[in-house]
BAKE-580791 format. One line per 4 residues: their letters; for each residue y, x, z of N, C-alpha, C. Coordinates in nm, 3 decimals. Atoms other than C-alpha are relative to their C-alpha. Last residue first. Layout:
<vokes>
a) Y X Z Y X Z Y X Z ~ ...
</vokes>
This chain:
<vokes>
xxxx) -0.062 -0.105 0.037 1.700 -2.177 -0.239 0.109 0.021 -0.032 ~ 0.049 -0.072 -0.101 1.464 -2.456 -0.039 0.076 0.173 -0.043 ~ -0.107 -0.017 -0.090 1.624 -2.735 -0.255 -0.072 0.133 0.145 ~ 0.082 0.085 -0.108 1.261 -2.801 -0.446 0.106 0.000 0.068
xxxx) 0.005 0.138 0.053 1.459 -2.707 -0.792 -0.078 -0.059 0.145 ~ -0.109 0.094 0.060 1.599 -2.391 -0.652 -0.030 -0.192 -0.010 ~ -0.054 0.038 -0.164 1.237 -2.320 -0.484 0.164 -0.031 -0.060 ~ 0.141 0.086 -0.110 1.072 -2.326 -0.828 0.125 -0.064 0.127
xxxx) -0.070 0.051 0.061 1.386 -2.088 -1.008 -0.092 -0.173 0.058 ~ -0.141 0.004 -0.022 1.288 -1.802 -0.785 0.062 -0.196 -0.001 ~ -0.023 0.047 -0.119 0.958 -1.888 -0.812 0.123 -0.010 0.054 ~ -0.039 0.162 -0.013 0.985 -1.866 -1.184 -0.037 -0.065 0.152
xxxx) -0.088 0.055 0.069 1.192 -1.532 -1.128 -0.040 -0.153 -0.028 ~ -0.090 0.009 -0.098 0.932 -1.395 -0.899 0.085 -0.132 -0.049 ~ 0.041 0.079 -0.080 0.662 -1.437 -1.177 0.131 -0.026 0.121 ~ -0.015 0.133 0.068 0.851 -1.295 -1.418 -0.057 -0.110 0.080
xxxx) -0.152 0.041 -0.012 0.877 -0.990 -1.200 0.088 -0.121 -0.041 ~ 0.011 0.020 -0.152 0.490 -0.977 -1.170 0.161 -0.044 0.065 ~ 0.085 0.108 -0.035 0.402 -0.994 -1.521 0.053 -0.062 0.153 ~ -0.053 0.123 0.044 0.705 -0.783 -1.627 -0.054 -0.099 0.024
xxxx) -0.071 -0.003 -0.079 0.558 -0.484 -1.382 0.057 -0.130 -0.076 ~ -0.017 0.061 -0.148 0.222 -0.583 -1.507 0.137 0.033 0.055 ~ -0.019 0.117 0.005 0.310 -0.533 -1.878 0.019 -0.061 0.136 ~ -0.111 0.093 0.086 0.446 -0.219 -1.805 0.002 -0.111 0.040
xxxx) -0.084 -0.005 -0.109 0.133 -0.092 -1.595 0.150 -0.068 -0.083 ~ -0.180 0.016 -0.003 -0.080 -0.183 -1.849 0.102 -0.017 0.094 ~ 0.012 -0.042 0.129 -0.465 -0.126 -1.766 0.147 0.021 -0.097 ~ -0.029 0.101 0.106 -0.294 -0.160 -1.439 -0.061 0.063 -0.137
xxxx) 0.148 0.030 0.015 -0.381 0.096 -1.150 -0.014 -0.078 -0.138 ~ 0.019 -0.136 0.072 -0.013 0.159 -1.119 -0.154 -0.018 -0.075 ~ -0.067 -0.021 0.129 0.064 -0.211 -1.096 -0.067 0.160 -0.025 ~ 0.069 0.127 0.085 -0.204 -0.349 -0.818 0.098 0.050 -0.191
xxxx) 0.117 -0.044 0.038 -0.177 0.017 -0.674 -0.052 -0.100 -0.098 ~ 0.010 -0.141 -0.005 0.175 -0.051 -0.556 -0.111 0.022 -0.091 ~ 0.131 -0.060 0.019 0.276 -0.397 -0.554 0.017 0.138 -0.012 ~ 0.024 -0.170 0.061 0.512 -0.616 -0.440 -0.113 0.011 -0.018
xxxx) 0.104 -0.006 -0.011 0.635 -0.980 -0.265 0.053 0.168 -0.058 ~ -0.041 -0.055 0.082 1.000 -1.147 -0.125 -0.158 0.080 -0.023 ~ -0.150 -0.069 0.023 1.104 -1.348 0.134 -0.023 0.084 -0.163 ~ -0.041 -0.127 0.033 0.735 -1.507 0.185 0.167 0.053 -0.109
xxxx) -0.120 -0.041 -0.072 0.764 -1.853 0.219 0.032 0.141 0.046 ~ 0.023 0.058 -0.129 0.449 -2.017 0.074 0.081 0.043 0.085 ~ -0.010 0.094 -0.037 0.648 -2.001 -0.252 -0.090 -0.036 0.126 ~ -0.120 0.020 -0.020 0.685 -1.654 -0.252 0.026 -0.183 0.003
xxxx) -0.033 -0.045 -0.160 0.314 -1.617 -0.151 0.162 -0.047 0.015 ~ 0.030 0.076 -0.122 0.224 -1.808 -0.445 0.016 0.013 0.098 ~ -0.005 0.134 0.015 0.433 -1.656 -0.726 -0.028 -0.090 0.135 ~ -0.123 -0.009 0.000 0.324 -1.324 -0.644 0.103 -0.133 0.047
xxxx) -0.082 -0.007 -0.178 0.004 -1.439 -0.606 0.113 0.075 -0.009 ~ 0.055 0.109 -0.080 0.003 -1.545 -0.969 0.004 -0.006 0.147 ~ -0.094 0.027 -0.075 0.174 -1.225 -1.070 0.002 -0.177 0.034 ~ -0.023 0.080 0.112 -0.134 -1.062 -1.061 0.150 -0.050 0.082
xxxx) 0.034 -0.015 0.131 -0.259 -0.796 -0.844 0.036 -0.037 -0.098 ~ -0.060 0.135 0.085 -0.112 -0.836 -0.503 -0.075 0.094 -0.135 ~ 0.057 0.057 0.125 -0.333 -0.657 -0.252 0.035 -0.081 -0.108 ~ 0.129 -0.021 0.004 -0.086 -0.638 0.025 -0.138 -0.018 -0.094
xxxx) 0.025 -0.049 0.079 0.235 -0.761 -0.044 -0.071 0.074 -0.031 ~ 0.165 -0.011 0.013 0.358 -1.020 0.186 -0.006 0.136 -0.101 ~ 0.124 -0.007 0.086 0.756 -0.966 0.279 -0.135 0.008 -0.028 ~ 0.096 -0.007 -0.035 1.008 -1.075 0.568 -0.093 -0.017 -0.149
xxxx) 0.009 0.066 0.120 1.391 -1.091 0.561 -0.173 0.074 0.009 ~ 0.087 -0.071 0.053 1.491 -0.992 0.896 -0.036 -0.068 -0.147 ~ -0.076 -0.054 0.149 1.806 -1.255 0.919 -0.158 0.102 -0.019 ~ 0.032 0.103 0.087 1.600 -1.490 1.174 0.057 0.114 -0.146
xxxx) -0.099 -0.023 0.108 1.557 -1.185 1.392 -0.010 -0.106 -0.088 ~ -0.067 -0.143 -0.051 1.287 -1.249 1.709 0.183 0.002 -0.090 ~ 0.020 0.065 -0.075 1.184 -1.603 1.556 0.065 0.079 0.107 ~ -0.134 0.081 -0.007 1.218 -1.473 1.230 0.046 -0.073 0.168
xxxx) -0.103 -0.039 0.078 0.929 -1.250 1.273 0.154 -0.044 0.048 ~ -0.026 -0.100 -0.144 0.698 -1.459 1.469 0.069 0.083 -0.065 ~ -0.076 0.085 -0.069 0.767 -1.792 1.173 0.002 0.114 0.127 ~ -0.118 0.034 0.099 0.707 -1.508 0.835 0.063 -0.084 0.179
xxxx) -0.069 -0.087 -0.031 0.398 -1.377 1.010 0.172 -0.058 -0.036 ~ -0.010 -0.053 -0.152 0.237 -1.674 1.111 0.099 0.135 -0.010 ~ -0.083 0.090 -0.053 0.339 -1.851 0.745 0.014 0.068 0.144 ~ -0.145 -0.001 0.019 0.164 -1.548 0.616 0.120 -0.097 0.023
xxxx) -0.064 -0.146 -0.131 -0.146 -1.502 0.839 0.149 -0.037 -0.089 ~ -0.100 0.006 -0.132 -0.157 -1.870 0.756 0.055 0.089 0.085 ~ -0.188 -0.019 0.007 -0.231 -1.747 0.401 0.050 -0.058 0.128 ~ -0.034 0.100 0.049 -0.568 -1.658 0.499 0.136 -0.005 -0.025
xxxx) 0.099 0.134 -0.032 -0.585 -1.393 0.345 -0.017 -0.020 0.142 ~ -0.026 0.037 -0.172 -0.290 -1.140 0.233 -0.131 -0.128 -0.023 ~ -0.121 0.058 -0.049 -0.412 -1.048 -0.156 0.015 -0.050 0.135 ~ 0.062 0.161 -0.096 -0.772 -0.939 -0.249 0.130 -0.109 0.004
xxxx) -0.032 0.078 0.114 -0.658 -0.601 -0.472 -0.074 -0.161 0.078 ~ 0.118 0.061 -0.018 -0.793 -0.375 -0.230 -0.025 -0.131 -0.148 ~ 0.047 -0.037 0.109 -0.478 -0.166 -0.252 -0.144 -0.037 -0.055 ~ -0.109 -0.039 0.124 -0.384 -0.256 0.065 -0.058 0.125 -0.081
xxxx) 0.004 0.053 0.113 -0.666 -0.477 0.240 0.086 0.064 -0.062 ~ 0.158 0.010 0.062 -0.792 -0.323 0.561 0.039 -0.082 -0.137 ~ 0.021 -0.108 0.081 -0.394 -0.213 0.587 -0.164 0.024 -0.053 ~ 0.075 -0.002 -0.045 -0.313 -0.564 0.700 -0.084 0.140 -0.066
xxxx) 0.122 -0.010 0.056 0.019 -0.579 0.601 -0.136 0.054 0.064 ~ 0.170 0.064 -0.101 0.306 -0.749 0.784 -0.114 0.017 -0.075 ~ 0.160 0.029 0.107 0.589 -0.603 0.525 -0.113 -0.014 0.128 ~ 0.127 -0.052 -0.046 0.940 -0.610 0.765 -0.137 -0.053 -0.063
xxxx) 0.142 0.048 0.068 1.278 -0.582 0.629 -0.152 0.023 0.067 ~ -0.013 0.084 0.065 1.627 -0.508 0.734 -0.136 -0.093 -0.054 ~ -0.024 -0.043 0.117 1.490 -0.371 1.067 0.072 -0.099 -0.105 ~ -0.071 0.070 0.122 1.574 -0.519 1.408 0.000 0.089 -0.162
xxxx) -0.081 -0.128 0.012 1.395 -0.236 1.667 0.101 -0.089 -0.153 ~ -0.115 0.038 -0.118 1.298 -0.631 1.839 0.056 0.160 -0.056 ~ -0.136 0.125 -0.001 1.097 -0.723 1.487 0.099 0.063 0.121 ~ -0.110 -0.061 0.108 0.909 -0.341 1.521 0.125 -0.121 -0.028
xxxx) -0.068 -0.103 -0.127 0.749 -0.484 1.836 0.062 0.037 -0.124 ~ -0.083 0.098 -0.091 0.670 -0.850 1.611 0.094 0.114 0.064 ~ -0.104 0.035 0.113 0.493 -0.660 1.313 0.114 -0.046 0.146 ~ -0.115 -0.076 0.013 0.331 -0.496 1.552 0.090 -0.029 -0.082
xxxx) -0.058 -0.068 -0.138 0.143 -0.774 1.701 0.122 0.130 0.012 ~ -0.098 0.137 0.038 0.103 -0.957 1.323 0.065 0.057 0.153 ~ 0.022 0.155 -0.078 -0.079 -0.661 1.259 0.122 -0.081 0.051 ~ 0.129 -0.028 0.073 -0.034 -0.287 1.004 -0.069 -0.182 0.057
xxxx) 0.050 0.070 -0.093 0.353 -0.341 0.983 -0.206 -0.036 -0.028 ~ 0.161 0.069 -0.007 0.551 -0.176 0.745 -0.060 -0.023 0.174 ~ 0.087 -0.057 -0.132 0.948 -0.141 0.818 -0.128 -0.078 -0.062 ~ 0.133 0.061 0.009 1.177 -0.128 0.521 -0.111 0.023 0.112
xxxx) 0.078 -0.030 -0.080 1.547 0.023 0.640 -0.110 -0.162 -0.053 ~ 0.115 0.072 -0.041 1.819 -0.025 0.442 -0.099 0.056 0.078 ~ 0.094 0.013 0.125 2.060 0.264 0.455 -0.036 -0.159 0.072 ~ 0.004 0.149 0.086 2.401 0.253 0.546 -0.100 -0.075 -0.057
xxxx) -0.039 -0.027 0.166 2.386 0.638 0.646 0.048 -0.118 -0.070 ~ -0.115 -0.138 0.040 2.426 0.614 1.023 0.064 0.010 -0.151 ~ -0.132 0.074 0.000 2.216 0.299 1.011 0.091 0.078 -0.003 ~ -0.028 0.068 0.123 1.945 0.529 0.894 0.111 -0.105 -0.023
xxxx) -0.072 -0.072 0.050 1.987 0.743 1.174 0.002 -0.093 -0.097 ~ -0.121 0.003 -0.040 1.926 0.431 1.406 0.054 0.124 -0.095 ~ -0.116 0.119 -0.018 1.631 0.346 1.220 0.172 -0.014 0.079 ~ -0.004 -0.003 0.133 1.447 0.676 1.236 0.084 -0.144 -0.070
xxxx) -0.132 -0.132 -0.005 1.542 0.719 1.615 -0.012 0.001 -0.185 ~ -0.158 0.032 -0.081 1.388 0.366 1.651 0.085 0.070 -0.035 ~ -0.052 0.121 0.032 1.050 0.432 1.441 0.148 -0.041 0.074 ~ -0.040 -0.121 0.135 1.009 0.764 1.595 0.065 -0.107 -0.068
xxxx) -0.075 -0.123 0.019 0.984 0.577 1.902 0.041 0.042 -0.049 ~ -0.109 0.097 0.005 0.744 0.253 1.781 0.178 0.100 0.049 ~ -0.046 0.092 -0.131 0.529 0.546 1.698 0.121 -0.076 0.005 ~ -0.130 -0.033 -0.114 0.496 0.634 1.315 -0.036 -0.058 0.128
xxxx) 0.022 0.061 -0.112 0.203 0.565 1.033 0.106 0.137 0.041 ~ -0.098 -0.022 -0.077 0.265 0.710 0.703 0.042 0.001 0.140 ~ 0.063 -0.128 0.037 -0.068 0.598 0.513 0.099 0.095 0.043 ~ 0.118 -0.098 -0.008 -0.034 0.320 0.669 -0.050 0.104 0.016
xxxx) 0.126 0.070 0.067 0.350 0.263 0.626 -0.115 0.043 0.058 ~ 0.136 0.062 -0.019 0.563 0.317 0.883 -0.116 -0.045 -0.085 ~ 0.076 -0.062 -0.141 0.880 0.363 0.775 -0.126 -0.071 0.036 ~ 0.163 0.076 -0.030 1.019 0.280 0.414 -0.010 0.094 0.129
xxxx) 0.136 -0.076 -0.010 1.366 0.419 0.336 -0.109 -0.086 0.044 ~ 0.120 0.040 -0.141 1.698 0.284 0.193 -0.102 0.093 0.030 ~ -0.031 0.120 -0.079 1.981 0.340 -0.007 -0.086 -0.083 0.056 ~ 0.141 0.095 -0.050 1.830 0.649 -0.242 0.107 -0.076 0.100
xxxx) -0.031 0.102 0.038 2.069 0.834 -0.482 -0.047 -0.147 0.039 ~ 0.051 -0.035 0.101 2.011 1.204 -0.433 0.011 -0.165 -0.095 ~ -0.014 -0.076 0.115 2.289 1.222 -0.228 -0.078 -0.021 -0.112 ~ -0.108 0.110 0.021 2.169 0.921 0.003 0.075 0.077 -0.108
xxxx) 0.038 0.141 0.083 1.806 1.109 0.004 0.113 -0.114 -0.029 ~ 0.078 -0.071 0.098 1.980 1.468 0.128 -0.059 -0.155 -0.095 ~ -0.136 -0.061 0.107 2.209 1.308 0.394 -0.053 0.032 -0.153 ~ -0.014 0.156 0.037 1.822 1.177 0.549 0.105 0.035 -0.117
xxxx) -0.137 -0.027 -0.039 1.721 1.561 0.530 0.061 -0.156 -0.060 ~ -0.077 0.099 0.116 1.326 1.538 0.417 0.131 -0.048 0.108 ~ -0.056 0.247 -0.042 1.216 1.770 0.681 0.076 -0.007 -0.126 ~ 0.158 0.070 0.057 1.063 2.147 0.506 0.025 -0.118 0.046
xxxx) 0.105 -0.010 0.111 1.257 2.353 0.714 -0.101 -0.094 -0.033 ~ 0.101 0.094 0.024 1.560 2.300 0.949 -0.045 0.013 -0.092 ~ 0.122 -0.069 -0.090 1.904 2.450 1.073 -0.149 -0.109 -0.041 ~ -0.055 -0.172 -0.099 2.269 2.257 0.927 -0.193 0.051 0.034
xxxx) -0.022 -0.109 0.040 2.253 1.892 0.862 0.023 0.144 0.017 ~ -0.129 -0.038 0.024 2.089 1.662 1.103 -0.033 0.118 -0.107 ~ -0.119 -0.109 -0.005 1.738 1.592 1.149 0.103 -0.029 -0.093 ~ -0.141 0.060 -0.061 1.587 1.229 1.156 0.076 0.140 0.022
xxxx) 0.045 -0.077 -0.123 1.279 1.295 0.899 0.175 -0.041 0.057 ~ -0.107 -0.093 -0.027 1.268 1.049 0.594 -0.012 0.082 0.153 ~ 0.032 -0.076 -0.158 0.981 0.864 0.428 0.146 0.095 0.010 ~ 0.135 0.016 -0.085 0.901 0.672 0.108 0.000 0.047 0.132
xxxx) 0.119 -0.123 -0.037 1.244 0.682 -0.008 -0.073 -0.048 0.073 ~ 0.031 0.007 -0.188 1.405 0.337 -0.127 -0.109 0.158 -0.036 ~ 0.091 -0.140 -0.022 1.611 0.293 -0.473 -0.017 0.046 0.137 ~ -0.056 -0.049 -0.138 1.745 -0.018 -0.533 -0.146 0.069 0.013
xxxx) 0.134 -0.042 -0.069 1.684 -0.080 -0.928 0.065 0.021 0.114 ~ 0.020 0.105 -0.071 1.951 -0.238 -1.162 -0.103 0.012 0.141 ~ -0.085 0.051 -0.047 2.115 0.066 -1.302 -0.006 -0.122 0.057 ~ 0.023 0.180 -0.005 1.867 0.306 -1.425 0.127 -0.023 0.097
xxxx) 0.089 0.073 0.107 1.853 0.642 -1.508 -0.002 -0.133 -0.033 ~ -0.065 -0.064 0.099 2.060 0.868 -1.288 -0.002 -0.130 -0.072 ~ -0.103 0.057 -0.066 1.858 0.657 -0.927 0.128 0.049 -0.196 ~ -0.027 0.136 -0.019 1.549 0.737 -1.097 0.148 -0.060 0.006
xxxx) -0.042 0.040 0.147 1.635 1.102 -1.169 -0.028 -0.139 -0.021 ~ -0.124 -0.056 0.069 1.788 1.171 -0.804 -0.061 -0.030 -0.148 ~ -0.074 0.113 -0.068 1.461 0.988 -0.603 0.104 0.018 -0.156 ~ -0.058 0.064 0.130 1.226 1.145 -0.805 0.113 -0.098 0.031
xxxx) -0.048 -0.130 0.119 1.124 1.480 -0.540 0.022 -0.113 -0.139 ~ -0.131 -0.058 -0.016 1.181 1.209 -0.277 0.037 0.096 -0.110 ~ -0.036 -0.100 -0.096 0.891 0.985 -0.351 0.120 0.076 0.027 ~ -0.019 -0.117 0.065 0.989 0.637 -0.477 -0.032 0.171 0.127
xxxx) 0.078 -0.082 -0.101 0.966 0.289 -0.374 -0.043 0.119 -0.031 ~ 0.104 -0.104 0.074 1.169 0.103 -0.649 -0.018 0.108 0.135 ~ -0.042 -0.146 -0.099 1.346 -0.228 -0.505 -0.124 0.122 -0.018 ~ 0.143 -0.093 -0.020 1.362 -0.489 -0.788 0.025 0.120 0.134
xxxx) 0.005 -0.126 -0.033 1.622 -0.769 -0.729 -0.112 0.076 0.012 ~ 0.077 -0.017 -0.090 1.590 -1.016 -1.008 0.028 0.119 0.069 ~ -0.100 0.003 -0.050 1.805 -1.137 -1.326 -0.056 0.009 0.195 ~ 0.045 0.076 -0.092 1.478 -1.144 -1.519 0.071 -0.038 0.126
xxxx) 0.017 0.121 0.066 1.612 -0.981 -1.786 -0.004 -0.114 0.049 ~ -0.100 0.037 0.110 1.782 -0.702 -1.581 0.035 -0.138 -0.073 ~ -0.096 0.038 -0.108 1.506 -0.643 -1.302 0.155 -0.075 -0.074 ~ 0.021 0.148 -0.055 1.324 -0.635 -1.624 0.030 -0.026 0.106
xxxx) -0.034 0.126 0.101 1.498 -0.365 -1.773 -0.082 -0.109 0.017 ~ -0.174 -0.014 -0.026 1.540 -0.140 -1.445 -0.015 -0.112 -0.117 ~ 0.002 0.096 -0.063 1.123 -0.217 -1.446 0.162 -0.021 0.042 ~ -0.008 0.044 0.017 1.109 -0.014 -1.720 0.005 -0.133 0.055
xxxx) -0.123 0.030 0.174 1.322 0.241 -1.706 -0.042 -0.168 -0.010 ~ -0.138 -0.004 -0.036 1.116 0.321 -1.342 0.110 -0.103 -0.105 ~ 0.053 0.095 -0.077 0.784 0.330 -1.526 0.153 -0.070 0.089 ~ 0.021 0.127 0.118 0.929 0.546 -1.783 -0.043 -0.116 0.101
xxxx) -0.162 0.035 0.072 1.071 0.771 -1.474 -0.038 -0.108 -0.088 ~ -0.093 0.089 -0.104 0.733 0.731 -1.315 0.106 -0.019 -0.076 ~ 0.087 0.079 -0.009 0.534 0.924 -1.622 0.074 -0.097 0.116 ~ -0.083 0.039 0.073 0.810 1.179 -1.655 -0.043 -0.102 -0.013
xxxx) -0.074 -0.011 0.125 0.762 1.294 -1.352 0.018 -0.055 -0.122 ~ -0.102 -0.107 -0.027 0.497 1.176 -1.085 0.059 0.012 -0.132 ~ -0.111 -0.071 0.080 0.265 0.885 -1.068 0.075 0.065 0.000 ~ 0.046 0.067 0.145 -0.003 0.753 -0.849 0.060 0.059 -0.140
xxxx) 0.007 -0.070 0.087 0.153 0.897 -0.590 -0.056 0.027 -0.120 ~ 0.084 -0.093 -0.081 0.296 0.636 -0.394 -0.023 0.118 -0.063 ~ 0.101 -0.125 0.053 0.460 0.446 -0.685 -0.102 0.058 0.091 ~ 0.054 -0.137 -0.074 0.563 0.139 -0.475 -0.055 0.092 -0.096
xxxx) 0.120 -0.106 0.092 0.722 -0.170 -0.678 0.004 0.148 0.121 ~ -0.001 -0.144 -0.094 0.930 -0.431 -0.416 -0.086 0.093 -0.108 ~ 0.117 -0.073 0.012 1.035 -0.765 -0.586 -0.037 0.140 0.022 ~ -0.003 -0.123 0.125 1.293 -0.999 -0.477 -0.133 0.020 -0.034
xxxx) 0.136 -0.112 -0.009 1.301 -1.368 -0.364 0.013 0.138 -0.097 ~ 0.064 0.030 -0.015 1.620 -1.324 -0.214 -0.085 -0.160 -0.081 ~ -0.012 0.169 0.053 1.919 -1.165 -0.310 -0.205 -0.030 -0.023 ~ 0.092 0.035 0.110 1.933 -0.815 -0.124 -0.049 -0.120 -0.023
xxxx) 0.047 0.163 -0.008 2.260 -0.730 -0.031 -0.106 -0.057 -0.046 ~ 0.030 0.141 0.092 2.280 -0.355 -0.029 -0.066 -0.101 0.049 ~ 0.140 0.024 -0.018 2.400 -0.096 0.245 -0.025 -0.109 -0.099 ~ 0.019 0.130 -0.062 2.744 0.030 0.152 -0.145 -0.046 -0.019
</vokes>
């Protein structure tokens, strides 16, 4: 069954920053502050760590970085969707950047994924494609400006993020719609989720971390007092 994801979460991306046993601890430890912090984390994972992530931990929603749309049976070297729901993954990322898809591939990669139950994360490099990927209805769509990810700046101005958040919803009100482009601290964390961002992340702003740890608790603690923010303003 496709998961409910309780909104504001928090998204972590390895990319490749990290591999084996070095992710898994990274993994462990953001399963125990998804925990503390009573928060949904969603762990962005390559495929060769999907299966010991997913073993390991028990609060984490586990998303592959990429999937290919063949069937079972005949085929070399595609990441075999069946293959990432075995290994323990319930979603995928499409489109990122450094991933880039046609709005095409993007469709037939979204309709297998409804096959499986998965989530479906759709990146978005402008506020123009963020909108043509809004009408292939993903669960999620990141509006990042790929001249800033991993830049460490954060989305600027923030009216790109009210603009993306109201053309979005406006198509799909349920899309659930994330910033997370240069986040570094969990100060913009914090601030995007209270300018109405669904939910934030990081990739490069945590691996990169003189303390990747601390920053994944920095950034998850932050959610949590936005979380607890928009409660007390009636907006949660």
């Amino acid at each position: 069954m496709k998961p409910v994801i309780r909104t504001p979460y928090f998204e972590i991306g390895t990319k490749n920053y990290v591999f084996g046993d070095r992710l898994l601890e990274l993994a462990i430890c953001a399963d125990k502050a998804a925990k503390e912090y009573d928060i949904d984390v969603m762990f962005v994972t390559p495929a060769l760590e999907i299966r010991r992530v997913a073993e390991n931990t028990s609060n984490l929603i586990v998303l592959a970085t990429y999937m290919d749309t063949l069937r079972p049976g005949r085929g070399m070297a595609d990441i075999l969707p069946e293959g990432l729901k075995a290994a323990g993954a319930v979603g995928v990322v499409i489109n990122h950047c450094e991933k880039p898809m046609s709005l095409p591939q993007m469709k037939k990669t979204i309709d297998r994924a409804r096959e499986l139950d998965f989530l479906v994360f759709a990146c978005a490099d402008t506020l123009e494609e963020a909108k043509a990927i809004a009408q292939l209805h993903p669960d999620i769509i990141n509006p990042e400006p790929s001249g800033i990810i991993g830049g460490g700046n954060g989305v600027t101005p923030m009216d790109y993020v009210m603009d993306s958040i109201r053309e979005i919803k406006s198509i799909y009100p349920d899309i659930l719609v994330e910033q997370a482009a240069g986040i570094t601290n969990g100060d913009q964390v914090y601030d995007f989720i209270m300018a109405g961002s669904e939910g934030a992340g990081a990739a490069s702003g945590i691996m990169n971390a003189d303390d990747p740890e601390a920053k994944i608790y920095e950034m998850i603690a932050a959610t949590r007092r936005a979380a607890d923010d928009l409660k007390k303003l009636g907006r949660l």
